[in-house]
Structures are given as structure tokens and as C-alpha cells.
C-alpha positions in Angstrom: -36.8 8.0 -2.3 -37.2 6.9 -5.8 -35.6 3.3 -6.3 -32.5 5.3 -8.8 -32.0 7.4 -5.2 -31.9 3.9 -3.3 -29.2 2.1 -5.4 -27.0 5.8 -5.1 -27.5 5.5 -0.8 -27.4 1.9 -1.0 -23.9 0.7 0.2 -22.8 -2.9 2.3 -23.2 -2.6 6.1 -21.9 -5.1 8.7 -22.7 -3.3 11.6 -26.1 -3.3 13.3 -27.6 -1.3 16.4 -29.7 -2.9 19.3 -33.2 -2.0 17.5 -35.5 -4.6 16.2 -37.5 -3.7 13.3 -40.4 -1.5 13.5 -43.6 -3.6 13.1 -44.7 -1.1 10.0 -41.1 -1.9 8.6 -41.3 -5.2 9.1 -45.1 -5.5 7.2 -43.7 -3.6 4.1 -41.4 -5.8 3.8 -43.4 -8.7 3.8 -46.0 -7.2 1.5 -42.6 -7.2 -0.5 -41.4 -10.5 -0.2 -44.7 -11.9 -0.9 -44.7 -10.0 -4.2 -41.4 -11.4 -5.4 -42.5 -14.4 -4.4 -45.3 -14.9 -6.5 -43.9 -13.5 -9.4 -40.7 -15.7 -9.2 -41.7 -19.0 -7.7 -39.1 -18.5 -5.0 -39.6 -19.2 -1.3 -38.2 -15.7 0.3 -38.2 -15.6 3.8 -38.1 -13.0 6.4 -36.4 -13.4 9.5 -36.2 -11.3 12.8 -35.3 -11.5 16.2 -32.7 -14.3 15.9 -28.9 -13.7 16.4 -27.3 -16.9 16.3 -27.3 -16.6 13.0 -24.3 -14.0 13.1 -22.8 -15.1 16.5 -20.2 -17.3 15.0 -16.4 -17.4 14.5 -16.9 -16.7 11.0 -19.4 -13.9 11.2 -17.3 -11.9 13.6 -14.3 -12.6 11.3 -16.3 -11.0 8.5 -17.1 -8.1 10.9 -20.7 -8.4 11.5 -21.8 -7.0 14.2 -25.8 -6.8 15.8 -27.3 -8.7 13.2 -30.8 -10.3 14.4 -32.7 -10.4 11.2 -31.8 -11.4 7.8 -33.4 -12.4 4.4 -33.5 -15.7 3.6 -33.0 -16.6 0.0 -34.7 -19.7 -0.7 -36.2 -21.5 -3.7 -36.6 -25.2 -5.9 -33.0 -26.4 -7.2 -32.0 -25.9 -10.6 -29.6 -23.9 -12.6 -31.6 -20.5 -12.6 -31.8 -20.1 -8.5 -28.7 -18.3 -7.7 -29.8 -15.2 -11.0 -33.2 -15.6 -9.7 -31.7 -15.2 -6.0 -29.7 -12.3 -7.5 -32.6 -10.8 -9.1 -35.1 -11.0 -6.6 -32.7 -10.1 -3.4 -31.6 -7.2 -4.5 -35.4 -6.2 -5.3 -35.5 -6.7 -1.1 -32.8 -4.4 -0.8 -33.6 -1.8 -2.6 -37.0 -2.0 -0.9 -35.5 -2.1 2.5 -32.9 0.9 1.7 -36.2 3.3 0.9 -37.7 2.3 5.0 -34.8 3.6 6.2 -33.3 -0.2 6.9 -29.2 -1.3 5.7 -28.3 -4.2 4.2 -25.0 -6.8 3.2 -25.5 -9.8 0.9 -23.9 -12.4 2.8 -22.4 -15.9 1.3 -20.6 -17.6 3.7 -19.8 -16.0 7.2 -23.0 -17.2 8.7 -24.5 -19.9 10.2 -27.4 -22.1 9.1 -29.8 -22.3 11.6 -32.4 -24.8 10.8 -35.3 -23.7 13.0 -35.5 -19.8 11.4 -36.9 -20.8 8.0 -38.4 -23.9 6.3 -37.5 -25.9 3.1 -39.7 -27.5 1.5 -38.8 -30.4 -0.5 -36.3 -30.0 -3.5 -35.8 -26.2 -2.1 -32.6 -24.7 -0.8 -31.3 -21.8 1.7 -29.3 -20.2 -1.8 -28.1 -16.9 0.1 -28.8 -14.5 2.8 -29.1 -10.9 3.5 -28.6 -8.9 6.9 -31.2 -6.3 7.4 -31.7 -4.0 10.2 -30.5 0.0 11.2 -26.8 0.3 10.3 -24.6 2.1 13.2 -23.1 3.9 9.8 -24.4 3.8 6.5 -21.5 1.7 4.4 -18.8 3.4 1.9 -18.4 3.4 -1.8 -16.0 1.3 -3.3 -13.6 1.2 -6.7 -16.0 0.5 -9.7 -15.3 -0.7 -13.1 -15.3 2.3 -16.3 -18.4 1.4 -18.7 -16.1 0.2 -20.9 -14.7 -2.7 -18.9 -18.3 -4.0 -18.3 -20.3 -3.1 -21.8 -19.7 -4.1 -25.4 -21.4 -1.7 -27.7 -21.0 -0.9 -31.5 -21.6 2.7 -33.1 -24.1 5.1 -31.1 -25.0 4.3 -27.6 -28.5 5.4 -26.5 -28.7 7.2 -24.0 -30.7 4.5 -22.1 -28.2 1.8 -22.5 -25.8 3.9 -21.1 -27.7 4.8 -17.9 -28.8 0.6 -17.5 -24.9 -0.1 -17.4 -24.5 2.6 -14.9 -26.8 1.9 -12.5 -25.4 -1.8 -12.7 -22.3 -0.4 -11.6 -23.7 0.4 -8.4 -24.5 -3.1 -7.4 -23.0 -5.2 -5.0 -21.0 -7.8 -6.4 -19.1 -10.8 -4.5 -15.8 -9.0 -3.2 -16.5 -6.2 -5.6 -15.7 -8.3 -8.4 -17.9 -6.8 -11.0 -17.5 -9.7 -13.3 -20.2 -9.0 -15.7 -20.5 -7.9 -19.7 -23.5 -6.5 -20.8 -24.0 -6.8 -25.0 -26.0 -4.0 -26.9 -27.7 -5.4 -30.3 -30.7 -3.2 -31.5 -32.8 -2.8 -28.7 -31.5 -6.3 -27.4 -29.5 -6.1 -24.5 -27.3 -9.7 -23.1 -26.1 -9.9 -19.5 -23.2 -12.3 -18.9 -21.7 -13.8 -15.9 -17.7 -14.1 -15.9 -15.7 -16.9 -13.4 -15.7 -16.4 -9.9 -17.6 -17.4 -6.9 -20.8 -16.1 -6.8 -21.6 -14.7 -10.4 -24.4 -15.9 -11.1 -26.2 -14.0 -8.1 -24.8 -11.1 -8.8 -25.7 -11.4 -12.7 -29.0 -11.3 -11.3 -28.8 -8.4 -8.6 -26.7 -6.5 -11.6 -29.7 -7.3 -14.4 -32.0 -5.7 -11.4 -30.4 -2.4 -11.7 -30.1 -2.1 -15.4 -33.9 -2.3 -15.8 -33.9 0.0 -13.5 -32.2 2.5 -14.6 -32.4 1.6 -18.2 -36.2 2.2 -17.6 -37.2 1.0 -20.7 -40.6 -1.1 -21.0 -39.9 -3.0 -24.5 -36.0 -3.9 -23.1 -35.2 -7.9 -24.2 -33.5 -9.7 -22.9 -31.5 -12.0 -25.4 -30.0 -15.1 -24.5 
């Protein structure tokens, strides 16, 4: 499946069966991680066979179920980790929805465990993200119109259009979909709103309007 295909199958999944990845699954995603990591600086991290992780109070409270391996989002402090986190992650997921794999961006109903992934100095564990075969494949939820998320004047290309769409099909912190994107010329802004977790998903949301916008020459304007 194309990486359009991906973001329409893609959908949250708490619940995991007794499988552990398959050793050509779990190498594709490591050629993956290594990618985004030298392109971003970050200090991704795969891991498997551990299920402490999601054996907590809080985890089962959040409905997680089977989770033994999870992507560990990890990079230097400073102000652009979490869109960088954002950006990169959902890159993972994506990846991970084509090899057949399900996914949940996770935030808080997990626990740290120290001995599954190493910091180096200045760095820190920003996120995670369960990965494994879902025991169902997630559900849709409500989405925001175009118009609550995009600030356009006159005609709208057609390519604009299909960026802000495509964003609209990313996960978001409790659905929240706080995010404005701002046509000018062929200079598109992205904007986080308030709310926990915005600046991730400004990144994972940024992800999928490339994507779908597909356009080489897009800007980016500050």
C-alpha cells in the first residue's frame, strides 16, 4: 500500500495479540528508524519483547492490552523535540501500517522502564508508540470540516486542499485536532493551538500534509 492508503487504514489500536514481531518486520523497521534518525538528529529506538512497559495500573486503565514492543521517541532537549517527535513518529507509523503492524501514540499510560532504551546525555524519552498485530484494526473517529482547521483566501488549489485532508486523518491527542494550517502563495504555515500535546501532533499533522499535498517546492513559512 501506497503511504495515502496507509494514513486511510491507519487508525489507534490498544489491543495486541500474543505474536512477536517477525524478524523481516522487525529489520524494516529498523532500516526505518535509522533513516529518520539520521535525517533528524533524533535518537529513535526500537523496542520488542518487553511488557512491563504496559503492565501497569495506568496502562490497563487506558485499555492496553498485549503490548510488548513500542517505539521509543527519543532525542537532545530543546524546544523543537516534541514537532520533531511528531514528525518523525508518525513517519514510523505509517511505515509500520504498510508491514501489516498497528499502532497508538501513547503519552502517559505507560511506564518508563529504564533498562529498554538508553539516553544519552541532554537526551530525553519525549513519547512512545505501541507496535505489534492488533486483535482489531481501530475505528474512525469525528474529524474537524476543512474549514475549522485551514485559513485560505480566494481559489484553493487543488493540492492544498488534499494536504489539509490528509492532516485530518492524523492522530491527535484525544482527538483534539487543534491545528490551523495558513495558505499564502505557495507558502503554507502550520500552527499548534493550546492543549496537551500540540506540538507533537503539529508535527505528526505537518507529516501528512506533505504527504498528501505531494508537492516538492511546498515552504514551509514560519
Amino acid at each position: 500500500m501506497n503511504l495515502i492508503e496507509a494514513m486511510n487504514l491507519r487508525h489507534s489500536v490498544r489491543q495486541y495479540k500474543n505474536k512477536p514481531l517477525a524478524a523481516e518486520i522487525i529489520s524494516a523497521l529498523q532500516a526505518e528508524i535509522e533513516s529518520c534518525n539520521k535525517e533528524s538528529g533524533l535518537h529513535i529506538q526500537l523496542v520488542t519483547n518487553e511488557p512491563k512497559a504496559f503492565n501497569s495500573f495506568m496502562a490497563h486503565y487506558g485499555k492496553f492490552s498485549g503490548v510488548t514492543s513500542y517505539i521509543a521517541m527519543i532525542g537532545k532537549k530543546g524546544s523543537d523535540l516534541e514537532e520533531k517527535c511528531g514528525y518523525y513518529g508518525e513517519r514510523l507509523v505509517l511505515r509500520a501500517q504498510q508491514l501489516g503492524l498497528n499502532t497508538c501514540w501513547v503519552a502517559m499510560t505507560y511506564t518508563k522502564i529504564k533498562s529498554a532504551f538508553s539516553l544519552k546525555q541532554g537526551e530525553k524519552l519525549c513519547i512512545v508508540i505501541s507496535i505489534g498485530y492488533g486483535e482489531n484494526q481501530g475505528a474512525a473517529h469525528k474529524s474537524k470540516s476543512f474549514e475549522e482547521v485551514a485559513k485560505t483566501e480566494g481559489q484553493v488549489p487543488d493540492w492544498f486542499k488534499n494536504g489539509v485532508n490528509a492532516a485530518l486523518l492524523a492522530p491527535t491527542a484525544m482527538n483534539q485536532q487543534k491545528f490551523l494550517f495558513t495558505l499564502n502563495g505557495n507558502q503554507v504555515s502550520a500552527k499548534a493551538g493550546m492543549g496537551f500535546y500540540t506540538k507533537i501532533d503539529l508535527g505528526i499533522v505537518k507529516y501528512h500534509f506533505e504527504i498528501g499535498a505531494n508537492r516538492p517546492d511546498l515552504k514551509w513559512s514560519i
